[in-house]
N, C-alpha and C positions, 0 to 999 in steps of 0.2 A: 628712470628717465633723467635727462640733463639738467631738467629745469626743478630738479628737487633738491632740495635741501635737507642733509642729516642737524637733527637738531638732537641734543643731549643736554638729560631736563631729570628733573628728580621730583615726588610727585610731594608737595606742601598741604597735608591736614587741617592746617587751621583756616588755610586761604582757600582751600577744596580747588586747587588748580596747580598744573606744571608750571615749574620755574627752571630757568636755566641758570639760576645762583649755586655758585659750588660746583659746578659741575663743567666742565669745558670737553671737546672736543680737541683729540690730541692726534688722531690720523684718523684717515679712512679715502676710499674711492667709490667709483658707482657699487660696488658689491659688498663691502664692510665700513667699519666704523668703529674706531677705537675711543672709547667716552673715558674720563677718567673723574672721577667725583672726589669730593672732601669732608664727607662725611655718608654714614649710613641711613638708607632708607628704598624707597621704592625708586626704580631709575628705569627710563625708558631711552629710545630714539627715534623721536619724532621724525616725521616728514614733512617736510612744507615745501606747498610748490608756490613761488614769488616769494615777495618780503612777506615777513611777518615781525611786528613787534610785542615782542617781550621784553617787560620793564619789569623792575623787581616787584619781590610780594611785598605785598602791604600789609605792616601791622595788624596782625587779628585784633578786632574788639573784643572787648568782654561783656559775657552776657550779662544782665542784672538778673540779679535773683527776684524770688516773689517779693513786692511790697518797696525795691530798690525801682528808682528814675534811672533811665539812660536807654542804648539803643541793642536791638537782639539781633543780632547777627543770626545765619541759617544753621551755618554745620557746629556755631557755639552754644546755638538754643536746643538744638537737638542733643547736644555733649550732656549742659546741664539736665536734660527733661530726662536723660538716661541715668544719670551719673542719681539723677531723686526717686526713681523707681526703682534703684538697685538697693539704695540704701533704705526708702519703705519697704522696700519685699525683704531684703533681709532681716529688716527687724521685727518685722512679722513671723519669719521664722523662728527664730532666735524666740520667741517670746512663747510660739504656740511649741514649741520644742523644749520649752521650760516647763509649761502647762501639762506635756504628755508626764513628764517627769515626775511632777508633784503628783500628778494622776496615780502613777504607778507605784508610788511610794505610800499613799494614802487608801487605797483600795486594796485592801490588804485580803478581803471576802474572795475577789477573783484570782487573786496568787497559783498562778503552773508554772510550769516550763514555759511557757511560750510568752508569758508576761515578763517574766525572768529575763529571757530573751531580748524582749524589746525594747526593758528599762534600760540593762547595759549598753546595748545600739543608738539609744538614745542618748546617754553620760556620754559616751565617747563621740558622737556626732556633735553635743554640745562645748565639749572642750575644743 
């Protein structure tokens, strides 16, 4: 339609919204659009039928951590609450996969092939 607009936008993680920074529109007609960007990432081309404004992205905040003052942002408080579940579950891991070890090395009564087995699976998972 006439009354639309190609817009060329690249998509901003920390802001959780498109921007049109870095990125301009260098041709196009009603049926294509040549976008050229300045860097890599996710890139679309929007449609907008009227004005629309877009002003740059704004500085991400940073989340506080537990026990820190200041303000929590959405998609930073979600980064941190991920970024603290991976490093608890890993070292959960880490820890009960150390535990199977000593297991296997101290139980000396149930020693076969298949104990055998799954102390080395275990050493090398550990490393």
């Amino acid at each position: 339609r006439e009354d639309e607009e190609a817009r060329c936008v690249s998509w901003q993680p920390a802001s959780a919204r498109w921007s049109e920074q870095g990125c301009e529109r260098l041709a196009g007609d009603l049926l294509s659009t040549t976008c050229g960007c300045h860097h890599l990432s996710s890139f679309a081309v929007l449609m907008a039928t009227g004005d629309v404004e877009v002003g740059p992205v704004p500085a991400p905040t940073r989340f506080s951590g537990p026990g820190e003052g200041g303000s929590r942002g959405g998609a930073l408080q979600e980064s941190f609450a991920l970024e603290l579940v991976t490093y608890v579950g890993l070292s959960l891991s880490v820890l009960c996969l150390f535990l199977a070890i000593v297991t296997f090395l101290l139980c000396r009564s149930l020693w076969n092939v298949s104990v055998a087995l799954h102390l080395q699976l275990s050493i090398c998972l550990f490393m």
